[in-house]
GUVEX-844210 format. One record per residue: x, y, z of N, C-alpha, C in turn; residue in one letter; residue number from 1. Coordinates in nm, 2 decimals. Layout:
N
<rec <X, Y, Z>, <X, Y, Z>, <X, Y, Z>, A, NUM>
...
This chain:
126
<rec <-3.56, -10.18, -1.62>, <-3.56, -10.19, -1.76>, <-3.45, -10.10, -1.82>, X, 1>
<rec <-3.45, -10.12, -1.98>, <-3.29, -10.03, -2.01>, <-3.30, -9.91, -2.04>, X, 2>
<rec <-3.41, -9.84, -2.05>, <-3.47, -9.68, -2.09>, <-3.50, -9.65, -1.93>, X, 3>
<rec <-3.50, -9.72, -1.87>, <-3.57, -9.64, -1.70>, <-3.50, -9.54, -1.68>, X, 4>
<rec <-3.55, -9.45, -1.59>, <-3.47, -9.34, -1.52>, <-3.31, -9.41, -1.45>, X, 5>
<rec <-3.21, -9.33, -1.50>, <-3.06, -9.37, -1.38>, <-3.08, -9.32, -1.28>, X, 6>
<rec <-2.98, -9.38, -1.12>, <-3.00, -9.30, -1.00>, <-2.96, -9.16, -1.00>, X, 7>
<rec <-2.91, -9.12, -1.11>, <-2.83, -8.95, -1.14>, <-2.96, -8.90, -1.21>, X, 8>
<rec <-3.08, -8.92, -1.31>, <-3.14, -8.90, -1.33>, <-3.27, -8.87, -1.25>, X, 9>
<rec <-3.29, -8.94, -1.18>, <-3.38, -8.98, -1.06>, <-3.35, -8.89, -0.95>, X, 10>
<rec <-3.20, -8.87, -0.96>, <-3.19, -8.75, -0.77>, <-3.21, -8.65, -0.86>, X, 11>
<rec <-3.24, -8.58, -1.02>, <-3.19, -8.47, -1.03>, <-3.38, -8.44, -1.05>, X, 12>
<rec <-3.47, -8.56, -1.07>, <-3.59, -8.53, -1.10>, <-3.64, -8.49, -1.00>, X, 13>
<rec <-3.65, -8.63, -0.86>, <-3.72, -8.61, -0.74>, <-3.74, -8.51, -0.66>, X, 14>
<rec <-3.67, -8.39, -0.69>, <-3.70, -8.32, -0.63>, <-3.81, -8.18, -0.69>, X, 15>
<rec <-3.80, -8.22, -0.77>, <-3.93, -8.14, -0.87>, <-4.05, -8.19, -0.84>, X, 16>
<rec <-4.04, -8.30, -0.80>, <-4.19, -8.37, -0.80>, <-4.31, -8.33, -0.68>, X, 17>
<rec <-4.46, -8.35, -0.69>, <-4.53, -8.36, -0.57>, <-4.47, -8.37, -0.47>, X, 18>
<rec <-4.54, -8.39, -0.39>, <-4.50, -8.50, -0.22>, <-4.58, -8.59, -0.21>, X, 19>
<rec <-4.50, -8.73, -0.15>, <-4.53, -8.84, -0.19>, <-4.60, -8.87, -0.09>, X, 20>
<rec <-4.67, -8.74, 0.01>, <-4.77, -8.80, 0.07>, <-4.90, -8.74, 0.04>, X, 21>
<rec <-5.02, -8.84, 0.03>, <-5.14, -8.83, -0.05>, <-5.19, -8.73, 0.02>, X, 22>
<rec <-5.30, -8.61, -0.07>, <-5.38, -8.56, 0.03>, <-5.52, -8.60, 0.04>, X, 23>
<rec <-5.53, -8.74, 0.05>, <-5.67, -8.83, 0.08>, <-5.63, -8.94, 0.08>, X, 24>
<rec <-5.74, -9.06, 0.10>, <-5.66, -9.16, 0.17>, <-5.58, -9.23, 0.11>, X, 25>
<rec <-5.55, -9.36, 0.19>, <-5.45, -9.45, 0.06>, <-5.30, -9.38, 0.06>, X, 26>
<rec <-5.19, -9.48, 0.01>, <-5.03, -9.44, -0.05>, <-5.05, -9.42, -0.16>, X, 27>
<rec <-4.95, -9.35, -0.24>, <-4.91, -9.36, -0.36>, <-4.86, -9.43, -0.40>, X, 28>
<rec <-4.81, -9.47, -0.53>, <-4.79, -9.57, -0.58>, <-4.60, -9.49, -0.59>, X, 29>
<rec <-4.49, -9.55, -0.60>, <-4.40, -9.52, -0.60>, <-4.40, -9.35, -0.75>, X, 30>
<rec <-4.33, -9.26, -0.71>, <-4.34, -9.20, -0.86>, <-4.26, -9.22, -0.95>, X, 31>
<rec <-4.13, -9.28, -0.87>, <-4.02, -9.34, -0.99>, <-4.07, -9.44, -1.09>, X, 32>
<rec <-4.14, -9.57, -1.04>, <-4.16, -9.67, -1.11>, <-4.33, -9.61, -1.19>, X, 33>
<rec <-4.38, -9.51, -1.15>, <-4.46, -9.47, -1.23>, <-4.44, -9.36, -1.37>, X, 34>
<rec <-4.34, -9.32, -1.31>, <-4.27, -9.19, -1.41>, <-4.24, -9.32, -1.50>, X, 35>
<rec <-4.11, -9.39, -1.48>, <-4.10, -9.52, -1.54>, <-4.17, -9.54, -1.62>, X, 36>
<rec <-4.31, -9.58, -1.62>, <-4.42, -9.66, -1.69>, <-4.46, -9.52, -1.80>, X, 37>
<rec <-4.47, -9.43, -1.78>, <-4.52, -9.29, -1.84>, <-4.38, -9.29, -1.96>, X, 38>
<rec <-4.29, -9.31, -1.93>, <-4.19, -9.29, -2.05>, <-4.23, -9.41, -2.15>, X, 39>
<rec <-4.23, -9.55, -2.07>, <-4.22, -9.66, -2.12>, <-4.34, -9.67, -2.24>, X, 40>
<rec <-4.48, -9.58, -2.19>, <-4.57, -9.59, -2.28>, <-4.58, -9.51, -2.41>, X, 41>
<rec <-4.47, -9.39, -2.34>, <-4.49, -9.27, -2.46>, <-4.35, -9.33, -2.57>, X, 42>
<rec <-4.25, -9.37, -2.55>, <-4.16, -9.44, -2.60>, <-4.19, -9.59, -2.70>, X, 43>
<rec <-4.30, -9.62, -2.67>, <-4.36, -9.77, -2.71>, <-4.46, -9.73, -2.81>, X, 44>
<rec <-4.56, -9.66, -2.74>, <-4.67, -9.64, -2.84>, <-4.79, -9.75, -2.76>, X, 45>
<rec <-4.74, -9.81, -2.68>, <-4.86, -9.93, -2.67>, <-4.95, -9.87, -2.59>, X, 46>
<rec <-5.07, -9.98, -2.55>, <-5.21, -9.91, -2.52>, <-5.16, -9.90, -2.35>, X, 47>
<rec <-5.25, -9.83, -2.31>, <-5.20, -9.80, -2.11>, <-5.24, -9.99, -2.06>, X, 48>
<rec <-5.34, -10.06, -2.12>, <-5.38, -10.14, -2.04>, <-5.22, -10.25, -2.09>, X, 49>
<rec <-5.18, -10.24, -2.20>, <-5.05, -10.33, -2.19>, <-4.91, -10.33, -2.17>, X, 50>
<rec <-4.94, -10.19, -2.08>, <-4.82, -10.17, -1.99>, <-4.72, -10.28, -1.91>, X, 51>
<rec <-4.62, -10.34, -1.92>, <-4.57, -10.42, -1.82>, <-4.59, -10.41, -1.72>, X, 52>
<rec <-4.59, -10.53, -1.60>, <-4.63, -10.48, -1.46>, <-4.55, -10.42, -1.37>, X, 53>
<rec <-4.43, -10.47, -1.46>, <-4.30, -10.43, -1.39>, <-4.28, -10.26, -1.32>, X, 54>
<rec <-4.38, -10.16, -1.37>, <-4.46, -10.06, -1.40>, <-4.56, -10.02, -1.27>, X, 55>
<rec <-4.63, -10.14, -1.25>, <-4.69, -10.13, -1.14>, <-4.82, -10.16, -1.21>, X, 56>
<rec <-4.99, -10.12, -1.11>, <-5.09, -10.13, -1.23>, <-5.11, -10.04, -1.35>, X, 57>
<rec <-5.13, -10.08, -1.47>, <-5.16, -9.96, -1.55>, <-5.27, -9.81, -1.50>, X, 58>
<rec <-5.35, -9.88, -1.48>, <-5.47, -9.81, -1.38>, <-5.38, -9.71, -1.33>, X, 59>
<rec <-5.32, -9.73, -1.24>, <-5.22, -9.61, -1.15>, <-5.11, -9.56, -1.24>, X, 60>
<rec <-5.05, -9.60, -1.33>, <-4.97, -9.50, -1.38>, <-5.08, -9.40, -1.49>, X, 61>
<rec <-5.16, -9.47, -1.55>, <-5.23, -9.39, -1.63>, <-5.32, -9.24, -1.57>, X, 62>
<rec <-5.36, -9.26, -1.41>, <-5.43, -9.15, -1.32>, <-5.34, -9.11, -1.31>, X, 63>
<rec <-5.23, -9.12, -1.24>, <-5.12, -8.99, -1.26>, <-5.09, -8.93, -1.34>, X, 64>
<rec <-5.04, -8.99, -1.46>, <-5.01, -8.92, -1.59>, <-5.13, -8.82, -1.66>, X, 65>
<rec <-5.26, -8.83, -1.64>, <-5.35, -8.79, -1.63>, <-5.36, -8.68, -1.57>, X, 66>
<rec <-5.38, -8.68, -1.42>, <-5.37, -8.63, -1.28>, <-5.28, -8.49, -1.32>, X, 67>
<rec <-5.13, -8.51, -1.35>, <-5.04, -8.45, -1.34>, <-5.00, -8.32, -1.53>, X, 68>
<rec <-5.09, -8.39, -1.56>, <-5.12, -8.33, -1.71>, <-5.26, -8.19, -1.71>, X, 69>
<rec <-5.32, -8.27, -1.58>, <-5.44, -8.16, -1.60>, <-5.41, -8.09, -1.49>, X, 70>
<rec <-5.32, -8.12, -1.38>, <-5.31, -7.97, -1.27>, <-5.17, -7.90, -1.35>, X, 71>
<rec <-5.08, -7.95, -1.44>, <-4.96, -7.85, -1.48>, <-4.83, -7.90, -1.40>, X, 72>
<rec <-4.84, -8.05, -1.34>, <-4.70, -8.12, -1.30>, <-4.62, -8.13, -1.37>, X, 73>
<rec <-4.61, -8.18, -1.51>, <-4.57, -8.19, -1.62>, <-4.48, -8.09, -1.67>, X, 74>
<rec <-4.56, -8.02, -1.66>, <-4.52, -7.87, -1.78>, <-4.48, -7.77, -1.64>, X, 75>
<rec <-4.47, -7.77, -1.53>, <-4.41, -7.72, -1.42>, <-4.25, -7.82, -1.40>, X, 76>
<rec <-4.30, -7.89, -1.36>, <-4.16, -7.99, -1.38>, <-4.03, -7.96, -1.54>, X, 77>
<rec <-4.10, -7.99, -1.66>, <-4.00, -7.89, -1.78>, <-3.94, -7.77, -1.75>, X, 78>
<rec <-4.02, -7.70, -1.69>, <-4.00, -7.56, -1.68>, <-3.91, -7.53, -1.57>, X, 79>
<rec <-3.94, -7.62, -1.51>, <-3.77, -7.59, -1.43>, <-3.63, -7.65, -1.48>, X, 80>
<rec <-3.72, -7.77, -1.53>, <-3.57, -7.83, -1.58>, <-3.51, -7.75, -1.69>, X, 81>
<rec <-3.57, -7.69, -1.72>, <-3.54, -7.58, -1.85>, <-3.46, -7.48, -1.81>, X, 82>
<rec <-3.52, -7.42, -1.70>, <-3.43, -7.34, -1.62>, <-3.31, -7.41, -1.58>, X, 83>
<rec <-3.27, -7.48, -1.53>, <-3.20, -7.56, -1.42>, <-3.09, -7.55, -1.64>, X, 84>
<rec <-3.09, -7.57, -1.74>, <-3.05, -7.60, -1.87>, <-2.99, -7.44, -1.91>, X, 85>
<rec <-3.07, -7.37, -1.92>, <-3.06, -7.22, -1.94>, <-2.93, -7.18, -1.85>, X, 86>
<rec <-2.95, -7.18, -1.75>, <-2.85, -7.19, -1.65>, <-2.71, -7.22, -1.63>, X, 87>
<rec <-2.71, -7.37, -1.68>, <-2.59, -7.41, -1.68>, <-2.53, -7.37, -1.81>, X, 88>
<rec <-2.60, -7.34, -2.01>, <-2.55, -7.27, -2.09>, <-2.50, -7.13, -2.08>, X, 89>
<rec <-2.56, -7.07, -1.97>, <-2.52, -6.90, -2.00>, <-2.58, -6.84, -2.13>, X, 90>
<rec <-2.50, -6.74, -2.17>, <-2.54, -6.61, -2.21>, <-2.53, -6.73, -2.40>, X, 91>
<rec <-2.47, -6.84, -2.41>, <-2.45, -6.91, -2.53>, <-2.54, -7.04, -2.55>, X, 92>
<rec <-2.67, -7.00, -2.48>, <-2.72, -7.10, -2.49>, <-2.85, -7.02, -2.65>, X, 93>
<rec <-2.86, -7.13, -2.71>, <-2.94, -7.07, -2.85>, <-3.04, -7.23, -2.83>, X, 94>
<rec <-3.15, -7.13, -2.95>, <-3.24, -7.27, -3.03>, <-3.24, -7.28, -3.13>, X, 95>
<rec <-3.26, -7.37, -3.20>, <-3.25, -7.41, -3.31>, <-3.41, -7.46, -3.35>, X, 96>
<rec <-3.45, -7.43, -3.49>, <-3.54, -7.51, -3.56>, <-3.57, -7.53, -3.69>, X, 97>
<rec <-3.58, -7.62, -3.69>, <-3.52, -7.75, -3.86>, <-3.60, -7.72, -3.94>, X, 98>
<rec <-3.63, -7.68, -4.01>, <-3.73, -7.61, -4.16>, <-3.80, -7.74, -4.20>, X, 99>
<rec <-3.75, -7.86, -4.17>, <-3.83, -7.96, -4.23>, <-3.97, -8.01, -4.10>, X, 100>
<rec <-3.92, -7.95, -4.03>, <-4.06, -7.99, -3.96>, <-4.13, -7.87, -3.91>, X, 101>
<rec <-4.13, -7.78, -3.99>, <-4.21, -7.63, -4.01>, <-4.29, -7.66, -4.09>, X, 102>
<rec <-4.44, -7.66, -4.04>, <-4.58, -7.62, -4.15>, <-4.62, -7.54, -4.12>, X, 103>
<rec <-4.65, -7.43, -4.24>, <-4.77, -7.34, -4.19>, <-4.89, -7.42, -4.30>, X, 104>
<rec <-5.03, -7.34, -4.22>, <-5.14, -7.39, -4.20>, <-5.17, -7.40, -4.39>, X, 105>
<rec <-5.27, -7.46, -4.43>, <-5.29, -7.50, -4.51>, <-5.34, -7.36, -4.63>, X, 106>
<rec <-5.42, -7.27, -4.56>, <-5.46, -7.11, -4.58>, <-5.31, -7.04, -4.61>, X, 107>
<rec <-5.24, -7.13, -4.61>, <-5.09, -7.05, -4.62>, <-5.05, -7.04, -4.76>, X, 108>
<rec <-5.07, -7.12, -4.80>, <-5.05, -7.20, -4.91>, <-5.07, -7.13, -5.04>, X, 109>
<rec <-4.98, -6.97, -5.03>, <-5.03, -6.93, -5.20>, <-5.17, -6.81, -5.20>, X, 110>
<rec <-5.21, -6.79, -5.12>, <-5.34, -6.69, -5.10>, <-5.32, -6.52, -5.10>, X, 111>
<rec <-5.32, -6.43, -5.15>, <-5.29, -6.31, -5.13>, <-5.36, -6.25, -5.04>, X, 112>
<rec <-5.29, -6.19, -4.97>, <-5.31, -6.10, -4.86>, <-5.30, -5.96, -4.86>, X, 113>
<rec <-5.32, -5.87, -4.73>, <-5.31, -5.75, -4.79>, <-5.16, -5.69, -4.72>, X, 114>
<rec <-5.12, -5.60, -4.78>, <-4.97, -5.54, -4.71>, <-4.96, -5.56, -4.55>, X, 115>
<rec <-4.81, -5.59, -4.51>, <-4.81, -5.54, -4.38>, <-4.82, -5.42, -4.32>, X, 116>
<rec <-4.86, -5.38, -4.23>, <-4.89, -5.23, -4.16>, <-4.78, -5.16, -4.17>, X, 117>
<rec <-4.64, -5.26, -4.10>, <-4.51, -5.18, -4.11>, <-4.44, -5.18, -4.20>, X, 118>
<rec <-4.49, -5.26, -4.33>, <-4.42, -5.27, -4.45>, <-4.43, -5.11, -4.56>, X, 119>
<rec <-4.34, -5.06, -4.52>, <-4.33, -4.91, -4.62>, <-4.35, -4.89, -4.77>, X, 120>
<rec <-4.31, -5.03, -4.82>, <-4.35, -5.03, -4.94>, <-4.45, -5.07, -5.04>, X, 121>
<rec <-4.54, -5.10, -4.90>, <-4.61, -5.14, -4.92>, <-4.67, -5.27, -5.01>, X, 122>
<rec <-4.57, -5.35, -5.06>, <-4.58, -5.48, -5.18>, <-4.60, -5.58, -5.07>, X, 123>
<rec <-4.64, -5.71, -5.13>, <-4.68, -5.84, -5.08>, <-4.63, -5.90, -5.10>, X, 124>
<rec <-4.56, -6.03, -5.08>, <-4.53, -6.13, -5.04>, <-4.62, -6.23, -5.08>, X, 125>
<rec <-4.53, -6.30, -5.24>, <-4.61, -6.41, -5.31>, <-4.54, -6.55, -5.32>, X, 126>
């Protein structure tokens, strides 16, 4: 499909991943064509059951994505690739964040508070 992982994308993931051999019975289902289906769904919006099959079964991409969300595959896999980013920026790597998609919480909104601790002058911020 035209969003799937490329084979430059794919050598640079695979190796972050599990091991594709189960620790109970049964194969796995490929992870490529399931990673696949995990983009496809978060990129779409659609429901897991009307996943393309091209995907493989929904059922199985959905327990992984699952699976992999509640042990920290996910967010272990970012975290390297983050690294693996940091890395290649050096000492000029920055972040950025856009004021229009900053909320603070609704209690924010205008309420007086009392001074900050380290604020010497003790005045508030209205």
């Amino acid at each position: 499909m035209r969003h799937d992982l490329s084979d430059e994308e794919w050598q640079r993931l695979e190796s972050l991943l599990p091991s594709t051999v189960p620790q109970r019975g049964g194969r796995w289902a490929d992870h490529r064509m399931v990673i696949n289906g995990v983009f496809f769904r978060t990129r779409s919006g659609t429901a897991w059951r009307d996943l393309p099959s091209v995907y493989g079964n929904w059922k199985t991409v959905y327990n992984r994505h699952r699976r992999w969300s509640l042990d920290g595959t996910w967010e272990g896999i970012l975290d390297r690739l983050r690294a693996g980013c940091d890395e290649a920026e050096g000492a000029d790597w920055t972040v950025g964040a856009d004021s229009t998609v900053t909320r603070a919480h609704q209690d924010a909104a205008g309420a007086r508070r009392a001074p900050a601790a380290d604020d010497p002058t003790g005045s508030t911020v209205e």
